[in-house]
C-alpha positions as CSV (number, residue, x, y, z in Angstrom):
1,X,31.1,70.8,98.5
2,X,30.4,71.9,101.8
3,X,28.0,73.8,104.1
4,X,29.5,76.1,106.2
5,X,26.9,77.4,109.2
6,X,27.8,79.8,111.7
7,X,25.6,81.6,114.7
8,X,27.3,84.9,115.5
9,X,26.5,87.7,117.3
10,X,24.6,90.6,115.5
11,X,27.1,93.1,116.3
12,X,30.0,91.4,114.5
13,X,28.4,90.7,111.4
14,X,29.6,93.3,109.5
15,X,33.2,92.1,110.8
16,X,32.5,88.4,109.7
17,X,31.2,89.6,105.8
18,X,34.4,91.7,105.8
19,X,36.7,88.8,106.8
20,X,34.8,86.6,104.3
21,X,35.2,89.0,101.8
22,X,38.9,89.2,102.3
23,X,39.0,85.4,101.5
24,X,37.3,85.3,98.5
25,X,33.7,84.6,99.3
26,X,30.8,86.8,98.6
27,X,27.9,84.6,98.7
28,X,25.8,83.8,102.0
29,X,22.7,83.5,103.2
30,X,22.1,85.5,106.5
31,X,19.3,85.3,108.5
32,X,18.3,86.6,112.0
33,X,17.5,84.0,114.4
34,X,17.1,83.4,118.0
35,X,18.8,81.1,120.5
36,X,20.5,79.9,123.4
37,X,23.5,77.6,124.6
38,X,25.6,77.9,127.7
39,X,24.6,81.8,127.8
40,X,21.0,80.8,129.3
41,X,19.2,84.0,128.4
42,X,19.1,87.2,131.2
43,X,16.3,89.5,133.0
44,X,15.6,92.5,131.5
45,X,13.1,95.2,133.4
46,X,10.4,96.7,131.5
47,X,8.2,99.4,132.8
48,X,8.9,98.2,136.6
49,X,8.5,94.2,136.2
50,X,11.2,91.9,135.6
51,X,11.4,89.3,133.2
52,X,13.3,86.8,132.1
53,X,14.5,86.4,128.4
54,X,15.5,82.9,126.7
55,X,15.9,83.3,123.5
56,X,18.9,85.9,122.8
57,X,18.9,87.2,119.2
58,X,22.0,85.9,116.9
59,X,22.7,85.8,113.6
60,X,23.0,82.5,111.2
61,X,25.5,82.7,107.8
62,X,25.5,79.9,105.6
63,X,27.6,79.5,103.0
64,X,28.0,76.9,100.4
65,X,31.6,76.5,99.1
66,X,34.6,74.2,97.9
67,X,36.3,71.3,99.7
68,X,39.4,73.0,99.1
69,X,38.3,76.0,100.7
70,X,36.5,75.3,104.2
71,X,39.2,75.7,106.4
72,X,40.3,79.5,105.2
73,X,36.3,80.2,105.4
74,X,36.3,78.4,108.9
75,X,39.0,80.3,110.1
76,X,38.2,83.8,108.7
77,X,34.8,83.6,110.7
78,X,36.0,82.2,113.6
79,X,38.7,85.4,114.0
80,X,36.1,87.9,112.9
81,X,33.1,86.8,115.4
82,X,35.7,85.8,118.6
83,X,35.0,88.2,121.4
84,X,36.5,85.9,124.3
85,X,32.8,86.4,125.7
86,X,30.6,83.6,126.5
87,X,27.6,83.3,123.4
88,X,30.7,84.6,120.5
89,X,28.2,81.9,118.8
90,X,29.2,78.3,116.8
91,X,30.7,77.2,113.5
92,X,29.2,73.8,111.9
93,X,30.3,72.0,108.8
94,X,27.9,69.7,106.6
95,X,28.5,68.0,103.6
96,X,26.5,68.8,100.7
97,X,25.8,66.1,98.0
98,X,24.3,68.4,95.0
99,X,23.3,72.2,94.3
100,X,21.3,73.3,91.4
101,X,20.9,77.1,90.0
102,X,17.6,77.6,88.7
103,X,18.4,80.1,86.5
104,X,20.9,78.3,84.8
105,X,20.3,74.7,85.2
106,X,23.8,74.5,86.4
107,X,24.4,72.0,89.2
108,X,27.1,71.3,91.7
109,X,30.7,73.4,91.7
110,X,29.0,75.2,88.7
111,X,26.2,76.2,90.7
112,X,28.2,77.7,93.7
């Protein structure tokens, strides 16, 4: 099994679960974070002052899925969330060694 994380931006994230969807997979965890890489941030004015913002707000999937099926996942994101702009966000991979449902007891491909 495998971990699939992405950092989008918030705008395409309706794009992304589409694409996902397309593919198969209907489970992820979304949650809104805030970040920053080779985009460094910008100034915004407010009321008259300018100041300078670091953190730009994104938005992190994760999925947990199949060996077999990482690279159709990796690839439907990575079409869906591509804007050709600087901060279209990252895609990170992780192995994942067991998963457990609580409900069910269930563990590993049972549990996904």
């Amino acid at each position: 099994m495998k971990k699939i994380e992405a950092i989008i931006k918030p705008f395409k994230m309706d794009d992304v679960r589409e694409a996902l969807a397309d593919v198969g997979i209907a489970g992820m965890t979304v949650t809104e974070v805030k970040g920053f890489g080779r985009q460094k941030g910008h100034t915004e004015l407010y009321r008259g002052a300018e100041y300078q913002v670091d953190f730009l707000p994104k938005i992190k999937i994760d999925i947990i899925i199949d060996d077999d099926r990482v690279e159709q996942a990796v690839e439907a994101i990575e079409q869906a969330a591509k804007t050709g702009k600087i901060g279209d966000g990252k895609i990170f991979v992780y192995n994942v060694e067991s998963a457990l449902r609580i409900r069910t007891g269930e563990t590993d491909q049972d549990a996904i």
